[in-house]
N, C-alpha and C positions, 0 to 999 in steps of 0.2 A: 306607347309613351303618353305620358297624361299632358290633357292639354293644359294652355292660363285658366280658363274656366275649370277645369275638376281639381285645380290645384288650389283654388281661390274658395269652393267650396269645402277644402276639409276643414274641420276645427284647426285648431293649435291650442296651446297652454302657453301661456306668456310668460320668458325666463324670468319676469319680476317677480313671478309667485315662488318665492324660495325663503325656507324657514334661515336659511345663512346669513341673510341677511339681518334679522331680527338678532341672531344668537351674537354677531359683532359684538351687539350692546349688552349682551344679557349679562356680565358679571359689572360688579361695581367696585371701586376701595374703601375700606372705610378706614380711615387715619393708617394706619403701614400695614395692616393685617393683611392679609391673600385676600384674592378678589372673593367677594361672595354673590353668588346668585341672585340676581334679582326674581321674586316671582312671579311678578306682573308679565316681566319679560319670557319668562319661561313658559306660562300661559299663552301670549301671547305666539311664540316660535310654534307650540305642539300645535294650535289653531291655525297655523301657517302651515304645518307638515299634514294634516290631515284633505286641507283645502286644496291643496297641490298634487296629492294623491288620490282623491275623488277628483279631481278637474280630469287629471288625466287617465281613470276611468272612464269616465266619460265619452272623453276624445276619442281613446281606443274605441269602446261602444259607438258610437256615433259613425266612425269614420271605417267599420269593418262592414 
């Protein structure tokens, strides 16, 4: 059983890092028409999925 201290030293990845968050915002209206994608935000979200997926390479590496 691991003890507080080897448990305090693994990494983690912080559930904040999620592109889901960002994609809420990513379409927009413009006057009645369907929503259409923002690009900025869509830039934004894949910068989000990439970051979240290296972090938690990382962690795995780190923490094997």
């Amino acid at each position: 059983m691991a003890t507080v201290v080897e448990h305090e030293q693994k990494l983690h990845v912080s559930p904040s890092i999620d592109e889901r968050a960002i994609d809420h915002f990513a379409e927009r209206r413009i006057g009645s028409a369907q929503p259409e994608p923002d690009p900025e935000h869509q830039a934004l979200s894949g910068a989000m999925k990439v970051a979240r997926e290296e972090a938690h390479a990382l962690v795995n590496l780190a923490n094997a």
